[in-house]
C-alpha positions in Angstrom: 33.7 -1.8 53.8 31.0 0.0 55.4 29.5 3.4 54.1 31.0 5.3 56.6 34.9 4.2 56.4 33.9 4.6 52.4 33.3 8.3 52.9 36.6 8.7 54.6 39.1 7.5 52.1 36.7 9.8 49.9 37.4 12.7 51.5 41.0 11.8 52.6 41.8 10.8 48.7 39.7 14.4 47.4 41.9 16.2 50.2 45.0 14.8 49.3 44.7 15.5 45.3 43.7 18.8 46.0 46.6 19.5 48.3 49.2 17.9 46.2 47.3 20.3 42.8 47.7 22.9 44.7 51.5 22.4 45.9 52.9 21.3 42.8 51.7 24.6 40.9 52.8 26.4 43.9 56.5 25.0 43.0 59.3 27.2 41.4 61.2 25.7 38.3 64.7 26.2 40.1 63.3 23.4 42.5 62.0 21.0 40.6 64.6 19.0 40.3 65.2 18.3 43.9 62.1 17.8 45.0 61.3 14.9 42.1 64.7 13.4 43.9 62.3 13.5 46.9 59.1 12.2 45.2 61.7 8.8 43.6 62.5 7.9 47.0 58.3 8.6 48.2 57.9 6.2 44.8 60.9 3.7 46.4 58.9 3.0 49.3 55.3 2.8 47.7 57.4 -0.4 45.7 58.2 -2.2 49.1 54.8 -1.5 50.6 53.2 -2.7 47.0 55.4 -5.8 47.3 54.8 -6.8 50.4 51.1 -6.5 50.3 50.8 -8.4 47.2 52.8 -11.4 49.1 50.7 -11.5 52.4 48.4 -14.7 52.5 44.8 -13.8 52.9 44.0 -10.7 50.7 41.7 -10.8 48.8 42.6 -10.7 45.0 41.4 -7.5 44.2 43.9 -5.8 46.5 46.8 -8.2 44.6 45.9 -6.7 41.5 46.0 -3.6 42.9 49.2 -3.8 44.5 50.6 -4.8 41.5 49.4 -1.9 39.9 51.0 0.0 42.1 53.8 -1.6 41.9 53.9 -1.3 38.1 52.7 3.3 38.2 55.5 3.7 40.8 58.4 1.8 39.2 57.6 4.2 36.2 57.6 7.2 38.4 61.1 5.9 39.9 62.6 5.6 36.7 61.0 8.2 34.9 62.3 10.5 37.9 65.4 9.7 37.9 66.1 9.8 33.7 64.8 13.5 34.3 66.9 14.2 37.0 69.7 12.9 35.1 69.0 14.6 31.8 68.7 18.0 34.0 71.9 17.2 36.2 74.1 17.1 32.5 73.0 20.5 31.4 74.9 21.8 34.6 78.0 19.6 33.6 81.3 21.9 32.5 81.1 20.9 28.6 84.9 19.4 27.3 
């Protein structure tokens, strides 16, 4: 990686925590719940893009164990997200 593509994924990963800080407080509590429906299915597809890098021939290991890492934060999200969602979709439930 040369110093100049290094810079770029600096600024691109600075830019993108800062916009993603900013929009999350930005967020009101009556839509949380939808958009972390949204942000499972973002995690979904960061498991298939983590599984299928870690199985193409030719990386070098470091990116494997990075992908697996990946693989690993974002399953956590997924299911954490979802238990949440759950958990907040009962308290709307008509009790018996």
């Amino acid at each position: 990686m040369t110093g100049e593509s290094f810079i770029i994924l600096m600024y691109v990963l600075v830019l993108a925590s800062y916009l993603g800080f900013e929009l999350i407080n930005k967020v009101p509590p009556t839509l949380h719940t939808p958009l972390m429906s949204g942000s499972n299915a973002i995690s979904g597809i960061t498991i298939v893009g983590a599984i299928i890098s870690g199985n193409v021939a030719g990386y070098a290991s470091l990116s494997k164990w990075l992908g697996m890492i990946a693989l690993i934060l974002a399953t956590i999200n997924v299911v954490g997200g979802y238990a949440v969602t759950d958990r907040m979709l009962k308290m709307f439930k008509k009790k018996k």
